[in-house]
Each structure stands twice: as C-alpha cells, then as structure tokens.
C-alpha positions in Angstrom: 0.0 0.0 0.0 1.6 3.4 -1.3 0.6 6.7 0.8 1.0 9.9 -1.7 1.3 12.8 0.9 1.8 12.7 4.8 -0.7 15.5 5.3 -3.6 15.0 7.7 -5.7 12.3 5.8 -2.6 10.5 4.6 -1.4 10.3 7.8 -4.6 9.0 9.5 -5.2 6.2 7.2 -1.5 5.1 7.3 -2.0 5.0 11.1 -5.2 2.8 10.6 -4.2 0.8 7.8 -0.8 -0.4 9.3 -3.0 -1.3 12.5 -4.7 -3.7 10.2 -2.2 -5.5 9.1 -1.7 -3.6 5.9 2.0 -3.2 5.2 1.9 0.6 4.4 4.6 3.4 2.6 4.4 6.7 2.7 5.6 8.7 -0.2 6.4 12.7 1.2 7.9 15.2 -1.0 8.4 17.8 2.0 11.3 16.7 4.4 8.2 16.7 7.4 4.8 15.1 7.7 2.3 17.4 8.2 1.4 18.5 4.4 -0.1 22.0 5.4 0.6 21.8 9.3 4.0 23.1 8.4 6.4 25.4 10.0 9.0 27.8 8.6 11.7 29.5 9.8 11.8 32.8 10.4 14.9 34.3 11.8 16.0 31.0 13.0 12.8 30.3 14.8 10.3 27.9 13.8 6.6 29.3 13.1 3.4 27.6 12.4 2.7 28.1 8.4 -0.9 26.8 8.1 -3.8 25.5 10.5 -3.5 27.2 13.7 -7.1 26.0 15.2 -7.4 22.8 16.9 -11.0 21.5 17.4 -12.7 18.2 17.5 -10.2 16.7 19.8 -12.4 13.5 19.8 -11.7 12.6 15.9 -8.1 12.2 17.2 -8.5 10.5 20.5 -10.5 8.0 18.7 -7.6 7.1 16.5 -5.2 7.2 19.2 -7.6 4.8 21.3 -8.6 2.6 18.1 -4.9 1.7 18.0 -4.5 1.1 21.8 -2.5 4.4 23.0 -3.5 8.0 24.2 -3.7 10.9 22.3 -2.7 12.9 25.5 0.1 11.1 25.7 2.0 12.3 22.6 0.2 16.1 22.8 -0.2 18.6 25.1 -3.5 19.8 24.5 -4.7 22.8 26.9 -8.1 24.2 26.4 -8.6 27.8 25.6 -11.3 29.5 27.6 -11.1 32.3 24.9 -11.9 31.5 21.6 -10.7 34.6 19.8 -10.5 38.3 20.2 -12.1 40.4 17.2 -11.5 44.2 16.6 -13.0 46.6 14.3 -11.1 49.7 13.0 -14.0 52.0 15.3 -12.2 50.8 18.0 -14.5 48.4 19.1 -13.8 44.4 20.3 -15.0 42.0 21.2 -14.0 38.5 22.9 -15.9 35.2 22.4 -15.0 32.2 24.7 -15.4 29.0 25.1 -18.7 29.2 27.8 -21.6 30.2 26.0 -22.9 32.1 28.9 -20.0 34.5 28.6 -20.3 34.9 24.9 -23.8 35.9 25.2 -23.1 38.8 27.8 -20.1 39.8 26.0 -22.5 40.1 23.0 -25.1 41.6 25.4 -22.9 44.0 26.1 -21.0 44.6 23.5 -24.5 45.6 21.1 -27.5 45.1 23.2 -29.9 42.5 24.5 -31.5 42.1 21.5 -27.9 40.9 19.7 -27.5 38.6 22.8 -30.9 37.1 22.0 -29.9 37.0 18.4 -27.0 34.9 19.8 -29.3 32.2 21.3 -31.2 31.5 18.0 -28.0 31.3 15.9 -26.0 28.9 18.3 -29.2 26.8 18.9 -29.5 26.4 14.5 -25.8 26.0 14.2 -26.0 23.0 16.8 -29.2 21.6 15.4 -27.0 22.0 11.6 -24.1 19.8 13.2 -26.4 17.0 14.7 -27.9 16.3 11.7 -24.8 16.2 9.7 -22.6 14.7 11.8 -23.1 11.3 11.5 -25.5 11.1 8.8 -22.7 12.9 6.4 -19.6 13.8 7.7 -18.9 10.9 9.4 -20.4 9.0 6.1 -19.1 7.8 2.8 -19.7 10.7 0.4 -23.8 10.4 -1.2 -26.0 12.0 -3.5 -28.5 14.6 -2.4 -31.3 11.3 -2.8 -28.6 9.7 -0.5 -28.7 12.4 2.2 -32.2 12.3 2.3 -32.6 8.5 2.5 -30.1 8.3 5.5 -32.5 10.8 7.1 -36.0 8.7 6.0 -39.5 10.0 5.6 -40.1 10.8 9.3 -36.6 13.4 8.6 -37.0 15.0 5.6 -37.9 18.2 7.8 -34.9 17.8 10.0 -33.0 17.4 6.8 -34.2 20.7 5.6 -33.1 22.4 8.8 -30.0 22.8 7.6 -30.6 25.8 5.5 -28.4 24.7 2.3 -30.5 26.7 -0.3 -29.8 29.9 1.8 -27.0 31.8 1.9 -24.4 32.2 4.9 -24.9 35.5 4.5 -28.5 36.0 4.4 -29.3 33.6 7.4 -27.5 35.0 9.9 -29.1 38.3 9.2 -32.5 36.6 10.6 -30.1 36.7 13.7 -28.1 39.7 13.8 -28.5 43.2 12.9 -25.6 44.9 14.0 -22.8 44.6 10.9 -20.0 43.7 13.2 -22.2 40.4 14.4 -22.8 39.6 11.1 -19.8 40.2 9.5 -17.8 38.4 12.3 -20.1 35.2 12.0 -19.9 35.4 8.4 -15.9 34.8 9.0 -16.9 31.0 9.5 -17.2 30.5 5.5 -13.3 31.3 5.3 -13.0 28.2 7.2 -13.6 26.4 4.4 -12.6 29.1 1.7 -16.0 30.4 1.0 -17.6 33.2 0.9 -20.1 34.5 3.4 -21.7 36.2 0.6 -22.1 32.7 -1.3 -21.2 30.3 0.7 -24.5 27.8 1.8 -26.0 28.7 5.6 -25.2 25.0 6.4 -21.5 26.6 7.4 -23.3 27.4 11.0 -22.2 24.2 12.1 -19.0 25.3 12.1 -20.0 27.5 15.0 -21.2 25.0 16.5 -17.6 23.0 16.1 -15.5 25.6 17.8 -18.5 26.2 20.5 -17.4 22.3 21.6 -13.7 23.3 22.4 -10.7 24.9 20.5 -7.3 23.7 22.2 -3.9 25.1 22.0 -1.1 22.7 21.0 2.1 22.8 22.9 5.0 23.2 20.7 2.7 24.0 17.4 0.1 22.3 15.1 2.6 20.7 13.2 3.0 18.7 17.1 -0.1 16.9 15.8 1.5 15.5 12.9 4.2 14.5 14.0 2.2 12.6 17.1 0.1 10.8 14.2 2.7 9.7 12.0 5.2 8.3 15.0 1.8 6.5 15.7 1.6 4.8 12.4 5.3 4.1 12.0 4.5 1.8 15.6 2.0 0.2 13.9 4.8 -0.4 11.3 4.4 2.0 8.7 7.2 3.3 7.1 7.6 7.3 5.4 10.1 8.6 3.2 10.8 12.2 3.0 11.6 14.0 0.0 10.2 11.5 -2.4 8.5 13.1 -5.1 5.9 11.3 -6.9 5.8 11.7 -10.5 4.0 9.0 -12.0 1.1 6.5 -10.8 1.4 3.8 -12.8 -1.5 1.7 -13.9 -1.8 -2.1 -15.1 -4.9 -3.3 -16.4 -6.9 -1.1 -15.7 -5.6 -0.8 -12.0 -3.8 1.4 -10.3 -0.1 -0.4 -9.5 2.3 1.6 -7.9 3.7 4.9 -8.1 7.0 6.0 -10.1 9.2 8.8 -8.3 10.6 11.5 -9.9 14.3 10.1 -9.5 12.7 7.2 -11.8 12.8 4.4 -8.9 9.5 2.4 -9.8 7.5 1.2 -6.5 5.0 -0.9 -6.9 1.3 -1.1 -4.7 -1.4 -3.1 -4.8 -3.1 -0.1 -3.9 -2.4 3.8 -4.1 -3.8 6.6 -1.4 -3.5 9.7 -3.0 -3.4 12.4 -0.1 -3.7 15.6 -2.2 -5.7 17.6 -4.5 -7.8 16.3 -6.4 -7.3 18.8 -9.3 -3.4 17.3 -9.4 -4.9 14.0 -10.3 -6.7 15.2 -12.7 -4.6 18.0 -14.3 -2.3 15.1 -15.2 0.1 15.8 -12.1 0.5 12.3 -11.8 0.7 11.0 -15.4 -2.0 10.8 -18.0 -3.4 7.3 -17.6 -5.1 8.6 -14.3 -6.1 11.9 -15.0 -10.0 10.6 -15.9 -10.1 8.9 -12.2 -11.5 11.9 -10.4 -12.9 15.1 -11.2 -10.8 18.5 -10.3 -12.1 21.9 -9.6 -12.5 24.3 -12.1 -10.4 27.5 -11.8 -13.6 29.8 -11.4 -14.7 27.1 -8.6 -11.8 27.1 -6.2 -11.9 27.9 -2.5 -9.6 31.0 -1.7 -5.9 30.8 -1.6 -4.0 33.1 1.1 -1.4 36.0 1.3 0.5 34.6 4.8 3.1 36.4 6.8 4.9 34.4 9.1 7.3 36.6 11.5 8.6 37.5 14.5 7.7 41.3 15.9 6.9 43.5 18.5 3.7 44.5 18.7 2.5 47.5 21.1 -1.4 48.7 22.1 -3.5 46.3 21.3 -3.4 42.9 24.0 -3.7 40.2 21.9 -4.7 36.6 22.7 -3.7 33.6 20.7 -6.2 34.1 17.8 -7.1 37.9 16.7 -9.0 38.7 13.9 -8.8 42.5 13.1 -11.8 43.5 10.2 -12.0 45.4 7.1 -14.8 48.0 7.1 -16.0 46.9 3.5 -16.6 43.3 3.7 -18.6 42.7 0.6 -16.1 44.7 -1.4 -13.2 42.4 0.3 -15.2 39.1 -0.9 -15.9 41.0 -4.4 -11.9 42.0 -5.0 -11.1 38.1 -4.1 -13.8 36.4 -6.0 -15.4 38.8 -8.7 -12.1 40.4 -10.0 -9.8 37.6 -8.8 -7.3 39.9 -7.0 -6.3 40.8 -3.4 -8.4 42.8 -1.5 -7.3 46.5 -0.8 -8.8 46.4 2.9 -8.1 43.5 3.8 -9.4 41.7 7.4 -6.1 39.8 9.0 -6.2 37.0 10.9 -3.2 36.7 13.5 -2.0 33.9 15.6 -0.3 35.2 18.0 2.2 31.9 18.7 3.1 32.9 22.2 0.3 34.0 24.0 -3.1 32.0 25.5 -4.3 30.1 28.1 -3.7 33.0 30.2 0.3 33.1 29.9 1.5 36.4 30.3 2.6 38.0 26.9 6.6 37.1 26.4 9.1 39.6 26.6 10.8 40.8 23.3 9.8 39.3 19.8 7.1 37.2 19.2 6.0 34.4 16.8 3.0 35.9 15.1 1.6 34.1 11.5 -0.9 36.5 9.8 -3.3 35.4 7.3 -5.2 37.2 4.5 -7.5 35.9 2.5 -6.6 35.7 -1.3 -7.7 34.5 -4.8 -6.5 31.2 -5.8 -4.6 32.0 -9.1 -1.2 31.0 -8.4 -1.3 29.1 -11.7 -2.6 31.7 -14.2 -2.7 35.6 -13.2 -1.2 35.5 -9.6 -0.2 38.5 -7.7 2.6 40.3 -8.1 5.4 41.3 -5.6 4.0 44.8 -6.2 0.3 43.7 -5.3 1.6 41.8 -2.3 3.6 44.7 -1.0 0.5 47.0 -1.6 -1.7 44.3 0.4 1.0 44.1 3.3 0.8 48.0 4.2 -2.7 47.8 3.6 -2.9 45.2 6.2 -0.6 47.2 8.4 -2.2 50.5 8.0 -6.1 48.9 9.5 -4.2 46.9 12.1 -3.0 50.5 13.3 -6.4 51.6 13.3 -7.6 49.0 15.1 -5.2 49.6 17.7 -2.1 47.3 17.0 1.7 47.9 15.7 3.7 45.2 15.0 7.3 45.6 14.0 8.5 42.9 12.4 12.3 41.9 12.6 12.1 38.8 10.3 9.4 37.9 7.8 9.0 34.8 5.7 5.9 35.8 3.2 3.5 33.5 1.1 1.3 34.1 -1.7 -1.0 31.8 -4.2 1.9 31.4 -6.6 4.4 29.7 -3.9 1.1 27.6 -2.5 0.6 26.6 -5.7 4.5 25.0 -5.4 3.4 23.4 -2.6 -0.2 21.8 -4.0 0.1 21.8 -7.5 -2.4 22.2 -9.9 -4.9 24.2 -7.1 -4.0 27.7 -8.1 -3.3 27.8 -4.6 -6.5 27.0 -3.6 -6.4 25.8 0.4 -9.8 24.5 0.4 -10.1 22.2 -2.7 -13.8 23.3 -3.9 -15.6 26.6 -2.4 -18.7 25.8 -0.5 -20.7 28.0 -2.9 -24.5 26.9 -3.3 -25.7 23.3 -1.9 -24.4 21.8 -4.5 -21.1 22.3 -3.8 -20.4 19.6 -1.0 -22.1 17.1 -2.9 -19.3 17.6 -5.7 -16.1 17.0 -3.9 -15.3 13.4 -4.3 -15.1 10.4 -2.3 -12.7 7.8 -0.8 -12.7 6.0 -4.2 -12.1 6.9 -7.5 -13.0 5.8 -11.2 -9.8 3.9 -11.3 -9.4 0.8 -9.5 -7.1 0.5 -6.5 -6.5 4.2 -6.7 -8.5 6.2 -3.6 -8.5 9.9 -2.2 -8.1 11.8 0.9 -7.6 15.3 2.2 -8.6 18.3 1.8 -10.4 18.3 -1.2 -12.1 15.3 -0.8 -15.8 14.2 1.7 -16.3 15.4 4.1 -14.4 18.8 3.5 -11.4 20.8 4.4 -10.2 21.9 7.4 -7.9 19.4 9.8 -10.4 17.7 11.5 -12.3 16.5 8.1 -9.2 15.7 6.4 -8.5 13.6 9.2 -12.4 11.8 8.9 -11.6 12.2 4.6 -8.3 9.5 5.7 -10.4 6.8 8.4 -13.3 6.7 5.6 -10.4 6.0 2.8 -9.2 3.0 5.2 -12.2 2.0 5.9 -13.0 1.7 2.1 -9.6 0.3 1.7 -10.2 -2.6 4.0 -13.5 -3.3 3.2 -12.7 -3.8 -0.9 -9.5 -6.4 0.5 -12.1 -7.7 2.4 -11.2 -7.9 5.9 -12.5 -9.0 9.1 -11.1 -6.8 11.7 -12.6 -4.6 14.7 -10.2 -1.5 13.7 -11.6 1.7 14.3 -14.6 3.0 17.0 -16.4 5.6 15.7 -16.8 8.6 17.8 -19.8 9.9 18.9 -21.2 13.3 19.8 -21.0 12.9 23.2 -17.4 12.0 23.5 -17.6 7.8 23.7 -16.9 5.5 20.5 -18.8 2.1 19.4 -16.8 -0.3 17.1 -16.8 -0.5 13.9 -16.1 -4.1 12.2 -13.8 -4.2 9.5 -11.2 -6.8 8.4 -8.0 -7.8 9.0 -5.9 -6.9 5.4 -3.6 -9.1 3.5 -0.5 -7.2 2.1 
C-alpha cells in the first residue's frame, strides 16, 4: 500500500491501515509530515505556516484509542477558555469564549440584548446543523442529495431541511443579527472552508457549532499533531520517506499499480492513497493514464488561496490573545476584489496567531512568533499576484491593524502568496480548500474515498467530508475503511466517535499485504 502525501488524511489512514495489518509506505515530497501543518523558519525560529485552530479533539482521541495508546500522551493539548478576540477599525472588540454564557453577555454588552438574543437562536440552529450532519454525512461515505435524504428517511426530511443549504451564509445569519459587526464576524466562519459569506450555503453554521465544543492550543505547534500521528503509524509499522517526489502513478490493467518517483525508482502497490488535491490528479500531475479517475475543480470554482506572513515582531497597544482577527470595514467589497475580480483585496481583514500568548500566559518579553493570514484568490497558476500587489496588500494590512489599535514591527518575515502555494499543492492555483462551498451543491461535488480507477483512492482536503484538519482527518479513516472493506477484511479496527465523547466499534477486516 503506497501513501501519496503525509498530510492529515494521509497520515490518519497510514495510522489505521498499518494497525490492520496492511503493510503501508508513505511517499512525502516535503522533508516533514504534516502536508499543510508546516512550520517555517523565520529568523532561525520555527513558526506555524498553516492550520493554527485545533478542534474536535475527539476525531483524534479515537484514533489514538482505536490503536491502543493516548492521544494525550504524545500532545499537550490545553483548552482555551477564549476563543478569539475580534477588533473593528472603530475601536470596538469583542472576545468570544469557550462558555456560552460568557459569549452571550459579551454580545449583550457589546451591542445590546436584543444581539444577545440574536445569539441564542444562531448557536441553537448551528447545533441543530451539526447533529444532523454529523453522522449522517460527515462521518459517512460521500452520497448524493437522494442519499442524504434516504439516510435521514421519511419521518426526517424536515430535519434534513433544517440545515438551511438553499440559503446563503450570509443571508441567514441576518434573521439573527443586525448589528454589521455580528454579522460580518459570523460570516468569518465560511473562510473556514474558503468560501464566501456572501455565497457560501448557511449550512457553514455548524462550524459555529464546532469551535463552540472546544478549541485547544497545542504545545509546541500544530505541526505537534503530525508528528504525534505519524510516529503513531510508524509503531504500527508503517514506514515514510521524506523527500520522495511522486511523478507517476502507474496503472496495469486497468488498475492502479504503484507509483514512479521522480528520480525514476518504480515502487510498486497493490493499492495507491492519494493524499492531495484532487485537481493534481486530474490536471495530469501524476501521469496521463489517471487523469480521468476523479474530477478536479475548475479554476472559477476554487476555495480562496491566502497572502500569509509568518514573523517574529513587536507589537505594542492592542493585547492580543492567541487568535485575533482585526476586520475590514468593506466586507462585501473584500469578498468582491477576491472572488469577482480575482485579485487581493485592498482592505483586507487579518487574521493573527499570536504563537506565544493563551491560556492565560502572560505576553513574552521581546519578539514574538505571530503568522498573519489574509485571505486571497487562488490564481497562483494563471494571473497571480505580483510582488508589487503583495507589498500593496502588506501596508494595507498594516495600515487597518494601526487603526484598530495594534503595531507590530517585524524583525524577520517569511511571506506566502498563491503562486508559492501553488508550489506546494500543484495544480490548485493555490486554492487551500479544494472546492468553495458556494451553493448546496457544492459539498455534494467534492469526491469520495474511491475513484473511477481501480485501486487508486483519495483523501484530504479536497475530498468528503471537507477541508479543514479535522475533516481531512475523517476524509483519511473513511479511505481505510474503504480500503479494507474492498481487501475484504475482518477486523474490529476503528470506534467511531460519537457526539458525546464515547466511541462504538466498527467491524472491518483484518488486510492481506
């Protein structure tokens, strides 16, 4: 079994297929797993490069537990009573945490009883969203919209339409919220999954619901959580190579049968996980006799890319907590610039991770890690921005974090744009997200586990159930799952996790090489 990519899914499944039995390799062309939960260095000093969230802690405690060891064990995991702080360039903030009894007087406060009642209604729909999704899709091989509905039967057809997905984002949480900041900071959650607010289907409240459950901060990084999944698989007897570039799957009657790397060395598989885009499959990133097994995205249908700064700085006024998002005060021309004229926006809202600060730590002394994130169209293969256009878009950036109250000044910068993402995930423009989550369609388009090609599956990202890290890591136990179930195994491998935090066996087989 050949592993392309040690990102998230990739490294899941290896983790569950070696614990099967299944004599597993995994193929990395970066010299670290982790495929976006990367660090680079800035000034000698390692900063987090991509995720920076880390939610749904019970995904990964059910793989550590399927195979027989702790996830606490291998990551230090403390909970964050503060969610996030968000400022407006009025002067205004606003901190949302982790009770929802303190969120709605901070919202109370913040814009009035009637906003905190507002509150109510949109947390209890986003929680009623991510119940009936949960198991019923996420959790699920990918389906059909005739699919969804049958796994919700006649009696739930009306709980099935509950989750909004002919409505807009946008438009649904104004039923909620009237005051603009409310509703443009809730409309944030579509950039979760590279949509936008403005577009993107109302059925992204669950993801409000997500974070609402518990956001942790990793010790040592996100990248920590990598590296804690693939020493896991390697015990089970995986083994990864770094640096190994992928050039070719080969195919053998009509099957997928092994992968040639760029150096030329042929490896043979009876079975090939691709853990990437799905667009480099079928852009012909991996050879022509593969390109008709799965579908890409079409450049007009890409989630957003991202303009990151990743730097150490001293920042004065504003008091920062570990995640900070500081708005524009045009959203719908930000959304417009990215998506509409495909460029980067020219009041841009910044998300910063502040590295070194949460779970009430006192601020450091001197520099600090800080990773700032813009959002960004994904045309790092065709039109992408120019050094110019990114130096406009960083003083931009610089100039509304001043009016909201914060200075940094940066002593060393590493900065990333579509066209270097693009690098990293060929054939995705850059894209973060695989496909935007514009219009209910949209979900039901990304592909799943298997492919038109025999022996050749998917994961990550781009694939069901979605992106982000914790779906990635479902998009790689549903790809084992499918891969032991088609070898045609008999093994207990993997409990599923349920909503309230305990896990029921799964059966499964025991795999042949």
């Amino acid at each position: 079994m050949v592993i392309i990519g040690a990102g998230i899914g990739g490294l899941c499944a290896a983790a569950l297929l070696a614990g099967a039995g299944v004599p597993v390799l995994v193929l990395e062309k970066l010299g670290a797993p982790g495929g976006k939960l990367r660090t680079v260095s800035a000034g000698g000093v390692a900063v987090d490069a991509g995720p920076t969230v880390f939610t749904a802690r019970w995904i990964f405690e059910a793989l550590f537990e399927s195979l027989g060891e702790r996830l606490e064990e291998h990551v230090t995991l403390v909970a964050s009573d503060r969610l996030a702080r968000h400022a407006w360039t009025d002067g205004s903030n606003l901190d949302l945490w982790s009770d929802p009894a303190r969120s709605r007087d901070a919202i109370g406060a913040f814009a009035g009883p009637a906003e905190a009642q507002g509150f109510d209604g949109f947390r209890a729909e986003a929680a009623r969203i991510w119940n009936a999704l949960e198991h019923r899709y996420m959790e699920a091989p990918v389906t059909s919209p005739i699919g969804l509905a049958m796994r919700f039967g006649l009696g739930g057809i009306g709980e099935m339409l509950a989750i909004n997905p002919f409505e807009t984002l946008w438009k649904a949480l104004g039923k909620h919220f009237k005051d603009p900041r409310l509703h443009q900071l809730y409309g944030r959650y579509a950039t979760y999954c590279g949509a936008s607010p403005y577009e993107a289907t109302a059925t992204l409240m669950l993801i409000a619901h997500l974070e609402a459950r518990g956001v942790w901060l990793v010790e040592g990084g996100m990248h920590k959580v990598a590296e804690a999944i693939a020493g896991l698989a390697e015990r089970r007897g995986a083994e990864f190579r770094y640096g190994a570039d992928v050039r070719e799957i080969s195919v053998v009657k009509g099957r997928a049968a092994g992968v040639v790397l760029a150096s030329g060395e042929r490896i043979p598989a009876g079975d090939v996980l691709a853990n990437c885009d799905a667009s480099a499959i079928a852009g012909g990133r991996f050879g022509a006799a593969v390109r008709g097994a799965v579908r890409g995205t079409a450049p007009a249908d890409r989630s957003l890319s991202a303009f990151t700064m990743m730097m150490t700085a001293e920042p004065e006024g504003f008091e920062m907590d570990r995640h900070n998002v500081f708005f524009s005060n045009d959203y719908a021309r930000e959304f417009r610039e990215i998506f509409k004229e495909r460029r980067l926006p020219s009041a841009p809202s910044v998300y910063i991770c502040a590295q070194d600060r949460g779970a009430g730590c006192p601020p450091p002394t001197g520099p600090e890690r800080f990773q700032l994130i813009i959002n960004a169209p994904a045309t790092g293969d065709g039109r992408a921005p120019t050094d110019g256009e990114m130096e406009a878009c960083r003083m931009a950036t610089f100039a509304g974090l001043e009016q909201c109250g914060l200075i940094l000044k940066p002593r060393d910068v590493v900065t990333v744009g579509p066209a270097m993402f693009e690098g990293l995930f060929p054939s995705t423009g850059g894209a973060l997200y695989g496909r935007a989550s514009h219009g209910w369609r949209a979900s039901f388009r990304r592909p799943g586990s298997r492919t038109g090609l025999p022996g050749l599956w998917l994961a990550g990202g781009s694939a069901h159930p979605g992106a982000g890290v914790p779906m990635a890591a479902l998009s790689g136990r549903l790809a084992s799952a499918a891969i032991l179930t088609a070898r045609g195994s008999m093994r207990t491998f993997l409990p599923m996790a349920t909503a309230g935090g305990t896990s029921t066996p799964r059966v499964t087989t025991a795999a042949s090489a």
